[in-house]
C-alpha positions in Angstrom: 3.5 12.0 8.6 6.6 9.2 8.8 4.8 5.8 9.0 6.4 2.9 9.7 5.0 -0.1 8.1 5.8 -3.6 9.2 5.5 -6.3 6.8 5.7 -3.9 4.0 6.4 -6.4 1.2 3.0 -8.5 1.4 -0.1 -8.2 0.0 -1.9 -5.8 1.9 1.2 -4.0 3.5 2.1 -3.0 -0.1 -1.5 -1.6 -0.6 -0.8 0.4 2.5 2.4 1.5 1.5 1.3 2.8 -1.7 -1.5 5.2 -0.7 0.8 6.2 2.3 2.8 7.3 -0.8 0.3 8.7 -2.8 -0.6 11.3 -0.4 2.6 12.2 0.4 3.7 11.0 3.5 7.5 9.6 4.2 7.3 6.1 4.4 9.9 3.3 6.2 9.7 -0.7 5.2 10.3 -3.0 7.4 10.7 -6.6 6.0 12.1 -9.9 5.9 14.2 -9.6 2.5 14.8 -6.8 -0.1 11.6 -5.4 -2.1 13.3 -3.1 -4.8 10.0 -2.5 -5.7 9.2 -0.3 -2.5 12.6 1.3 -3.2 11.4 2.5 -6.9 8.3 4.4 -4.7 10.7 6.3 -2.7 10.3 4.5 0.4 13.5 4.0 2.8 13.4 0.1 3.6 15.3 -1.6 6.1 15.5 -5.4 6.5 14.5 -7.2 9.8 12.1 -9.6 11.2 9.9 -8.8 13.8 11.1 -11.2 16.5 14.7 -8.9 16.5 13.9 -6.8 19.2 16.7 -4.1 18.5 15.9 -4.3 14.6 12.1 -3.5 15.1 13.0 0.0 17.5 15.6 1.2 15.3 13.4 0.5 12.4 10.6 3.1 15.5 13.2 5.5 15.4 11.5 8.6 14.2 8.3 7.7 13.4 4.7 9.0 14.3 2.8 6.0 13.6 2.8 2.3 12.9 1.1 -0.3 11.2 1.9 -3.4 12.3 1.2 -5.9 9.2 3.7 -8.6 9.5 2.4 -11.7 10.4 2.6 -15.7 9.8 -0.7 -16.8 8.5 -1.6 -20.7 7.7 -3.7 -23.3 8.9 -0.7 -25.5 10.3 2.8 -25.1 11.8 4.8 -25.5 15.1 2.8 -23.5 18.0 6.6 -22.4 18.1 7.2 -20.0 14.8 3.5 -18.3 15.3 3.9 -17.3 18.7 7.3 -16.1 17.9 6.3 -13.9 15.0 2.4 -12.8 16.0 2.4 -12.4 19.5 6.0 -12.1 20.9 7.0 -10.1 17.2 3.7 -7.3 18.2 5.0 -7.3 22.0 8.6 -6.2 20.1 6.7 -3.8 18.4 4.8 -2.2 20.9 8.2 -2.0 22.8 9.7 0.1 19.9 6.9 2.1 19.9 7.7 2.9 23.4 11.2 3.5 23.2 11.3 5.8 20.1 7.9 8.0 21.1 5.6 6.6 18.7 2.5 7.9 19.3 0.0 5.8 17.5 0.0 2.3 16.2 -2.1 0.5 14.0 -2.5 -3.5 14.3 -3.7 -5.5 12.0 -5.8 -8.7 13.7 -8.1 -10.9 11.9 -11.6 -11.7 12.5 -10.7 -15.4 13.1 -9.9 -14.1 16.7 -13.3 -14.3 17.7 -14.0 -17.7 15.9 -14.9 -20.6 17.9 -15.9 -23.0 14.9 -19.7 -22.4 14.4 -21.5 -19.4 12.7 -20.9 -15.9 12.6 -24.3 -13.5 11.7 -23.9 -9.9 11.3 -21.6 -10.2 14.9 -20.0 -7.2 16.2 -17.2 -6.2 18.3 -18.8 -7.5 21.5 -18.3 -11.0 20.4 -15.6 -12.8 23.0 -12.7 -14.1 22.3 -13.2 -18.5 22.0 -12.2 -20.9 24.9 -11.1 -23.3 22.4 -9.3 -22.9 19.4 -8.5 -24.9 16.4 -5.2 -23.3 15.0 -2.4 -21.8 16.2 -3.1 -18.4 14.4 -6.1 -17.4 15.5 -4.8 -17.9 19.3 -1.7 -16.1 18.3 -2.8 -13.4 16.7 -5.8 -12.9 19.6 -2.9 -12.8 22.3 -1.4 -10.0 20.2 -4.6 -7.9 19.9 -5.2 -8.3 23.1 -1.9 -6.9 24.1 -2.0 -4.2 21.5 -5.4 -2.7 23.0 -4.2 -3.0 26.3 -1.2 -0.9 25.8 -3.3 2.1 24.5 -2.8 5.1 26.9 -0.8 7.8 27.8 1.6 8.1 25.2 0.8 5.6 22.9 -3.1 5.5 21.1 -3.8 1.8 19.9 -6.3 0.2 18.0 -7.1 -3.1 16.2 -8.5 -3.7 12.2 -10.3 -6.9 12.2 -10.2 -7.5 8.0 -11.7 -9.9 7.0 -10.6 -12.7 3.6 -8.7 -9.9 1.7 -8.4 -10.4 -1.9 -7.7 -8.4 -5.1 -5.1 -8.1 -7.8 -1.4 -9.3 -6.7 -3.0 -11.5 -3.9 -0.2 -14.5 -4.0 -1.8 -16.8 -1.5 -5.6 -17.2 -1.2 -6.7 -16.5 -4.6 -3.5 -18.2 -6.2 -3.9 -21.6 -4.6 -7.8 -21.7 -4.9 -6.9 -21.3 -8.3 -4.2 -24.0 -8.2 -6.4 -26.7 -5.9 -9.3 -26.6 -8.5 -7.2 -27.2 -11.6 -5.6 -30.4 -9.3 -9.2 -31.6 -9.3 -9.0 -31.4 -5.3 -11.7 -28.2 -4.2 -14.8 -29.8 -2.3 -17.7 -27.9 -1.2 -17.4 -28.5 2.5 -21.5 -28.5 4.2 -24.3 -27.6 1.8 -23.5 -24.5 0.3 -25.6 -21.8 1.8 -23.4 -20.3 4.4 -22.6 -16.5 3.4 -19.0 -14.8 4.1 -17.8 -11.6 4.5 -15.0 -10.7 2.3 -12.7 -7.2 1.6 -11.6 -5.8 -1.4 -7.6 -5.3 -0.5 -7.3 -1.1 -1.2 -10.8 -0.7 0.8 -8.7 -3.0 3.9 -5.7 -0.5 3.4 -7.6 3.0 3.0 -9.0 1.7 6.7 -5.5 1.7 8.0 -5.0 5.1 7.1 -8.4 6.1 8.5 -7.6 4.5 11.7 -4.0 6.7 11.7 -5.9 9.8 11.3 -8.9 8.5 14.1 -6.0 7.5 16.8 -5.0 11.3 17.0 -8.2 12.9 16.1 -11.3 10.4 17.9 -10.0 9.1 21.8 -13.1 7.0 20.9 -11.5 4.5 18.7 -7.9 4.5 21.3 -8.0 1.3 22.6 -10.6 -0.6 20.1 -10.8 -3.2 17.8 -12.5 -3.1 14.4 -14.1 -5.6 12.2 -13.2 -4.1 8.4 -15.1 -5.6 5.2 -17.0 -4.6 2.4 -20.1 -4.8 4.4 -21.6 -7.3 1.0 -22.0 -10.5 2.2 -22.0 -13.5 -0.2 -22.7 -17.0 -0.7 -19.2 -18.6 0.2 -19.5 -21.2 -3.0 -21.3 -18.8 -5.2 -18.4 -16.2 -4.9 -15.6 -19.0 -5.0 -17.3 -20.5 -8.3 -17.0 -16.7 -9.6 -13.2 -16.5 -9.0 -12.5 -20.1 -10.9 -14.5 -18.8 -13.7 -12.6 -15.5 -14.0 -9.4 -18.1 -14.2 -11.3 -20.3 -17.3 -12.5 -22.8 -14.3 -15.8 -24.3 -13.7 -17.4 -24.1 -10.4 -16.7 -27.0 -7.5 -19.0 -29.7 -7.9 -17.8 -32.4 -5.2 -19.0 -32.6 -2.0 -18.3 -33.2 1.1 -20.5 -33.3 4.5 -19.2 -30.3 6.9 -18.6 -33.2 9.8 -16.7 -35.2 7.4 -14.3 -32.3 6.5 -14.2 -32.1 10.6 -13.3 -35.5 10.9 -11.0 -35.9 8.0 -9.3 -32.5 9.4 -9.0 -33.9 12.5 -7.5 -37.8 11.5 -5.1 -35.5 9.1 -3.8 -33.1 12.2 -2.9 -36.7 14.2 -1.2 -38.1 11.2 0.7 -34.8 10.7 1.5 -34.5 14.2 2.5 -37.9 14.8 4.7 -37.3 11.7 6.2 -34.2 12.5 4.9 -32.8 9.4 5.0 -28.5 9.1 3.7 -29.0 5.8 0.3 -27.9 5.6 -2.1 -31.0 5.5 -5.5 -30.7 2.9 -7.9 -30.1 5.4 -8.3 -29.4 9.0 -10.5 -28.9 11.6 -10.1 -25.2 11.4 -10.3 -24.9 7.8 -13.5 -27.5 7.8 -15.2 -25.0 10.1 -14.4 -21.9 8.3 -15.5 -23.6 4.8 -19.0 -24.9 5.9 -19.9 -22.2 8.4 -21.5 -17.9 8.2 -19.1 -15.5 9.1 -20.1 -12.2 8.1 -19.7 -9.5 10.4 -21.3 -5.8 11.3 -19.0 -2.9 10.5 -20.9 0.2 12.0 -18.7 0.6 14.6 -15.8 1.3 11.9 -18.3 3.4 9.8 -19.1 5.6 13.0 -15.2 5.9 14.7 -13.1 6.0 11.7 -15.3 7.4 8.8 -14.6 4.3 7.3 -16.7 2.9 3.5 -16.0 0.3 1.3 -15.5 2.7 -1.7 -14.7 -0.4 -4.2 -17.8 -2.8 -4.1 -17.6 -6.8 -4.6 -18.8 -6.6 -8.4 -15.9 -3.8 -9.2 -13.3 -5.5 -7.1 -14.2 -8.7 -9.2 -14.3 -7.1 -12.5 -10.0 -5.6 -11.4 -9.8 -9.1 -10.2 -10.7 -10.5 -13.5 -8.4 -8.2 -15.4 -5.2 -9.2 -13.3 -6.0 -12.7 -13.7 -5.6 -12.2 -17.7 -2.6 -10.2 -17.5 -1.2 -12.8 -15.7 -2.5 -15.6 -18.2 -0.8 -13.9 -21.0 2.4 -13.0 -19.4 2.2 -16.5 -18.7 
């Protein structure tokens, strides 16, 4: 088929690209600068940004189905740059999709669009969408999914992939600057260690995308829906972090910090940053204290049953290519 991927040049947008590739379909790029790396597979890239209305449906022009990838991710920043990018960049998207007769699209949402701040146990797809919420890309990228799902219908099949923490080998933001904040001495364990987390191996988060392609034109079941996508192997947030350090030479975190002081300090830290104009990204935050002391692990039968989907890498293998990266990286380095 011709896929069009958005975002192409991240972490999991690559992943997607290159088993797009590998079974033979013609690939387009779409992303912010030059990747001559997704040139060297063969893929025809163009350069844009999302918010450019007219870039995003030339970039449609052709194609039978989408993944939308690009995002802005973060814990901080003007409400300004995420709504621009995650909401108002998937409402250019969908209108691409419109204009060029693409006839499926695939979004990629986060679980954080359902998180209100307190635990998550083995929730499904049922769970609402919060009242509240404590950053701006969660509520961003909720808006989006919401206008994604609703768009699904005559002429255009839509769904939503919920993945949740993805990690692996070539991961430049979560693992690297876990990595980076324990050798500065300034990781705490935020609440008392217990709460489990759902986490997803990065090629198991892309292989969904491709299943979801297939399901949009094969299952009306899944037009419309959104999907929660992990390993389905929860773990102990601080045991599994503790296993990362060590595969970089690190010992585990051993200072502490109460889950309502992290709350508070996160939210004294978001009024000093705020009053200070600061688009820096502060040390903690409410939203981050929340998502470090709290469960979040989620039930994926509904992917299992509409898309066919299983997590064919399990936590202990995806560790054990994590841990290999990590030395070829040391000794490059």
């Amino acid at each position: 088929m011709h896929a069009l991927v958005t975002g192409a040049g991240g972490f999991l947008g690559r992943y997607i690209v290159e088993q797009l590739v590998a079974r033979g379909d013609q690939v387009r790029a779409l992303a912010r600068r030059a990747y001559p790396e997704l040139g060297a597979l063969g893929v025809e890239t163009m350069q844009g940004d999302v918010q450019d209305a007219a870039a995003v449906s030339a970039a449609c022009r052709g194609i039978d189905v989408v993944f939308h990838v690009a995002a802005i991710a973060g814990i901080w920043g003007p409400w300004k740059t995420y709504y621009g990018i995650n909401t108002l960049g998937t409402e250019n998207v969908l209108a691409g999709c419109r204009q060029q007769g693409v006839s499926r699209l695939v979004y990629t949402s986060s679980p954080s669009v359902t998180f209100a701040g307190t635990d998550q146990r083995g929730v499904d797809e049922s769970a609402p969408y919060p009242k509240k919420w404590l950053a701006h890309y969660p509520h961003t990228k909720a808006l989006a999914e919401q206008r994604v799902l609703a768009a699904s219908g005559e002429g255009l099949a839509t769904c939503s992939l919920r993945p949740h923490l993805i990690w692996g080998p070539r991961d430049q933001h979560l693992i690297p600057r876990l990595i980076e904040r324990a050798r500065r001495g300034q990781l705490r364990q935020v609440g008392n260690g217990t709460n489990r987390v759902d986490a997803v191996y990065v090629e198991n988060a892309a292989e969904a995308h491709l299943l979801a392609a297939g399901a949009l034109e094969n299952n009306p079941a899944c037009r419309g829906q959104a999907y929660f996508i992990t390993n389905g192997q929860p773990v102990n947030c601080w045991e599994w972090i503790g296993e990362i350090l060590g595969l970089a030479g690190l010992p585990p975190v051993r200072r502490r910090i109460s889950a309502r002081g992290a709350y508070l300090a996160g939210s004294v830290l978001e009024g000093i940053w705020t009053v200070l104009r600061r688009t820096d990204e502060p040390r903690m935050t409410r939203f981050l204290a929340a998502q470090l002391a709290t469960s979040h692990y989620f039930d994926i039968s509904r992917a299992r049953r509409d898309l066919g989907y299983e997590p064919r890498i399990s936590m202990a293998a995806g560790m054990t290519r994590l841990g290999e990266w990590l030395s070829n990286c040391q000794a490059r380095t």
